[in-house]
N, C-alpha and C positions, 0 to 999 in steps of 0.2 A: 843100438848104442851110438853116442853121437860121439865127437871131438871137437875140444875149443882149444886152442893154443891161446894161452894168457899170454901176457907181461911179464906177469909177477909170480905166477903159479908153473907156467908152461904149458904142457898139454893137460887136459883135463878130459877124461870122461863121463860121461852124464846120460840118464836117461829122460825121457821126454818129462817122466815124473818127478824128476828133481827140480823144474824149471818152476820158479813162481814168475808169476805176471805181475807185474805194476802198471794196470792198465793207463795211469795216467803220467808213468815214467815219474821221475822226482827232480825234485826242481835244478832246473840248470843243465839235465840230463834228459827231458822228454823223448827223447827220440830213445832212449836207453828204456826196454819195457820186460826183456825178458834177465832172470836173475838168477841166480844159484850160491845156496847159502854154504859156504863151505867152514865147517867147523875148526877149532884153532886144534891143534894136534897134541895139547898138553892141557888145555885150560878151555873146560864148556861153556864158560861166562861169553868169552871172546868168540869172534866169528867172522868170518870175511863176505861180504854181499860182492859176487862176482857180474860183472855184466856177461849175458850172452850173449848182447849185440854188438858190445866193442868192449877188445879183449886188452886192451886196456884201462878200463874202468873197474875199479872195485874201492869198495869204501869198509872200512876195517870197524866190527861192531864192538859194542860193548853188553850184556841182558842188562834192561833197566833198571832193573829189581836187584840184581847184584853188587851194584853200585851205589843206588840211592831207592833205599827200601819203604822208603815213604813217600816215593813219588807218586800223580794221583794221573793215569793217564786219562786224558780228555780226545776223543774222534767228533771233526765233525761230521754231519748227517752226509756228507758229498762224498769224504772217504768210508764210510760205513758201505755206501751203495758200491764202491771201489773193489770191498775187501769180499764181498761174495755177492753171487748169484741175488734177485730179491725172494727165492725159492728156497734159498738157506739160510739157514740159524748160523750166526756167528756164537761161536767158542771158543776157546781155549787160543786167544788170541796173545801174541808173543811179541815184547815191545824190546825195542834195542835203542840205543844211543849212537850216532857213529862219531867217531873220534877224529880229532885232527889236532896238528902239531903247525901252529902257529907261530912256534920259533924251536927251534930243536929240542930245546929243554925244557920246553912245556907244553902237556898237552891239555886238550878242553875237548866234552862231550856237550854235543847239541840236545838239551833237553827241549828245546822247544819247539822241535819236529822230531819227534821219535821216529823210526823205522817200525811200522806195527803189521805183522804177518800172522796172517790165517794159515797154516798147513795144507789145514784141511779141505780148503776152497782152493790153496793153491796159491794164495794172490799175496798183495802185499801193497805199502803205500808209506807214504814218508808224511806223516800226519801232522800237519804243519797248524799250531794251537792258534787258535782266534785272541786267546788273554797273553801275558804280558808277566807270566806267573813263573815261568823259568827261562834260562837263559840259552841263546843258542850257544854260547862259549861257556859253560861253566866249569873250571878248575878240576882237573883228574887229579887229583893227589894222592901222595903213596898209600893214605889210610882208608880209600875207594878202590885203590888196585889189588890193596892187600884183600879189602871183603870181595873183587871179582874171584883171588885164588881162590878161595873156600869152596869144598866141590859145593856141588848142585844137588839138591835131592830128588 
């Protein structure tokens, strides 16, 4: 069993199998590669991507699909090679938005680099779109926060 003392969280325990890798860190953050997805404790939409290289970094997620249910995610071939072995089949791969508050009373989700995480490889990658098709600020509104309450099936 490990220990990470956060920021935000405090002491955290974690086993080696909760770590996902972003072997190419994410942008701004390179040097940050190893993560842990830590779920919101009322709400499965939400999630916290913790660093476990510096325990103050974590970036607060949003499920993409929970929010904007017609969004269409795009990988390129660079992060595909990222998200698993080339010996594995990617599946059931899980896309997030992460959120920021650009002025206190508003916040905005990055649709144009999702957070997109394999489980089951372990990995993960902040999938940064080649087009120009969504926004990296786009408007959280109450009528997206309210479809994140909605449980998850």
């Amino acid at each position: 069993m490990n220990e990470l003392t956060t920021t935000h969280f405090g002491t955290i325990r974690f086993n080696d199998d909760d770590v996902l890798t972003f072997p190419a860190g994410v942008p701004g953050f390179w040097h940050a590669t190893r993560f842990l997805l830590l779920p919101h404790p009322s709400n499965r939409s939400i999630s916290y991507l913790q660093s476990a290289d510096v325990p103050s970094l974590r970036f607060i997620l949003v499920a993409a699909f929970s929010v904007v249910p017609e969004y269409e995610l795009s990988i390129e071939p660079w992060d595909i090679k990222n998200l698993a072995p080339p010996e594995q089949v990617l599946t059931e791969l899980e896309s997030w938005f992460v959120i920021s508050t650009p002025q206190p009373d508003r916040l905005t989700i990055n649709m144009l680099a999702p957070v997109v995480i394999s489980r089951k490889a372990r990995r993960g990658v902040q999938a940064v779109r080649s087009d120009t098709r969504y926004s990296h600020a786009f408007p959280l509104d109450d009528a997206a926060l309210e479809l994140a309450r909605r449980p998850v099936c």
